[in-house]
C-alpha positions in Angstrom: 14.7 -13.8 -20.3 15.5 -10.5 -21.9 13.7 -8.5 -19.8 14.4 -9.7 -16.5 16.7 -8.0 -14.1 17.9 -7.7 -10.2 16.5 -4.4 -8.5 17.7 -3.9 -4.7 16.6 -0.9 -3.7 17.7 -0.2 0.0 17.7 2.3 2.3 18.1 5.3 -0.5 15.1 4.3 -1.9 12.6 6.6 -2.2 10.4 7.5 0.7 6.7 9.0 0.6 5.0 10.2 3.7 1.6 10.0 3.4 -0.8 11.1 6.0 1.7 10.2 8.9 2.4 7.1 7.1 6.2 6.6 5.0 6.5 4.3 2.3 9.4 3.5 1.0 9.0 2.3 -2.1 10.6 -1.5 -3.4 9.6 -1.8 -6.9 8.5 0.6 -8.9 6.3 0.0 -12.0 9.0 1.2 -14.3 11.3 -1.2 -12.8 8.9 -4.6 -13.3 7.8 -3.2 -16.4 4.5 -2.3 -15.3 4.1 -5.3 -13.8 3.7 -4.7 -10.2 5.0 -1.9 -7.7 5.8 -2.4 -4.2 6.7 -0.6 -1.5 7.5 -0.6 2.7 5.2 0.8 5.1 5.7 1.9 8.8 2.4 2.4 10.3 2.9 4.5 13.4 0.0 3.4 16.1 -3.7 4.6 15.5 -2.8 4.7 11.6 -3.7 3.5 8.0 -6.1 4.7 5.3 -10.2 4.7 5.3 -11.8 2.0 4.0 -11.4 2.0 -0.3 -12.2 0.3 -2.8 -9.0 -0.5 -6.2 -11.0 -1.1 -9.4 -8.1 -1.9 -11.3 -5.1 -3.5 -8.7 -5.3 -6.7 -6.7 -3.2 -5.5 -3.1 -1.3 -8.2 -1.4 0.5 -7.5 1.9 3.1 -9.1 4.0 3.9 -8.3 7.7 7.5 -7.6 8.3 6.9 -6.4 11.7 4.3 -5.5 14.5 0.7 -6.0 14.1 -1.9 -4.2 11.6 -6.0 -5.0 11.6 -7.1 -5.9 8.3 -11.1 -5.2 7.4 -11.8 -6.9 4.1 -15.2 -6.5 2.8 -17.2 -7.9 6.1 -14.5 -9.9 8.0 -11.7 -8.0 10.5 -8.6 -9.6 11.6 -5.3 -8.6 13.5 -2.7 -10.2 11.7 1.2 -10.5 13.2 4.5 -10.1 11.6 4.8 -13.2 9.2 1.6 -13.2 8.0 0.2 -12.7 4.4 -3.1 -10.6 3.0 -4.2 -10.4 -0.4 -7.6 -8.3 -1.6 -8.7 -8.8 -5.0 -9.6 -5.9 -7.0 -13.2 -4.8 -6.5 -13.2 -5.4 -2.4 -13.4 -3.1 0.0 -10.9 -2.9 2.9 -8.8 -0.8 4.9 -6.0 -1.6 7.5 -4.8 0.0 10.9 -2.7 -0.1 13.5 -4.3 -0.4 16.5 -1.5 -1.6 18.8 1.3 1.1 20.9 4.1 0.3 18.4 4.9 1.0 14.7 4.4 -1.9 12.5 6.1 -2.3 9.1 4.2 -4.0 6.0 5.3 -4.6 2.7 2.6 -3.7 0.2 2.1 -5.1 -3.5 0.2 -3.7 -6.1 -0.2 -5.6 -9.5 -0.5 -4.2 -12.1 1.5 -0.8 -11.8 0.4 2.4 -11.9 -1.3 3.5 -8.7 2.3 4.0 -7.5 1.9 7.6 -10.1 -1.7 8.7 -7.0 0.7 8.2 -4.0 3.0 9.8 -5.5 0.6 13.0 -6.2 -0.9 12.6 -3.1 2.6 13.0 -1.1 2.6 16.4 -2.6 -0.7 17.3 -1.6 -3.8 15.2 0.6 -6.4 17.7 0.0 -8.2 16.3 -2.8 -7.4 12.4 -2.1 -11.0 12.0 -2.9 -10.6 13.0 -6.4 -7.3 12.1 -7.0 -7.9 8.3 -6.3 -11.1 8.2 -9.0 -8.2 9.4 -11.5 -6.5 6.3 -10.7 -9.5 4.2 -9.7 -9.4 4.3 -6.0 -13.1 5.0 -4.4 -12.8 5.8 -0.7 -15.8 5.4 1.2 -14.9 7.6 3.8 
């Protein structure tokens, strides 16, 4: 294919932090061509974001390590390391770690672009609110 190509980004990657949260980021959306971005979490105990709806990204996550509770429209379920969770666009959910230890997640968004609010929000949380209606992100909390 002519536009296929290897990316390995490792440990130089770039890292945001994000409300306690870093997230190092995989795949960006320039790199698949807009296709998907992807990046690794650590979610220190007691963390992860309020419950929010993507109108335009389906979010698929993969435990690498630990343990994370997933709420996805009206189910809940702690998941383990090795386990796999996708939410289509349009549902609401959130995640948290409610265990002592950090747990690491790899986290897929497809298509692009919602990498370009994390970005702006690693610079500033104030406004999250807003910020995520710019890119189509309605938090409920």
């Amino acid at each position: 294919m002519s536009n296929s190509k290897i990316v390995a980004s490792g440990d130089d990657a770039p890292i945001l932090r994000l409300v306690g949260d870093d997230y190092r980021v995989r795949i960006s959306g320039d790199e698949s061509n807009g296709r998907s971005f992807v990046f690794e979490a650590v979610i220190p105990p007691d963390m992860g974001p309020p419950p929010h709806i993507q109108t335009r990204e389906e979010e698929a996550f993969y435990i690498l390590e630990g343990e994370i509770t997933f709420s996805i429209g009206s189910e809940a379920r702690r998941v383990s390391a090795g386990s796999f969770v996708h939410v289509p666009r349009g549902v609401v959910h959130s995640f948290k770690n409610e265990t002592s230890e950090p747990a690491k997640v790899l986290i897929w968004f497809s298509p692009a672009g919602i990498e370009k609010m994390f970005e702006r929000l690693a610079e500033s949380f104030d406004n999250f609110i807003e910020v995520g209606e710019e890119y189509g992100v309605k938090y409920l909390a």
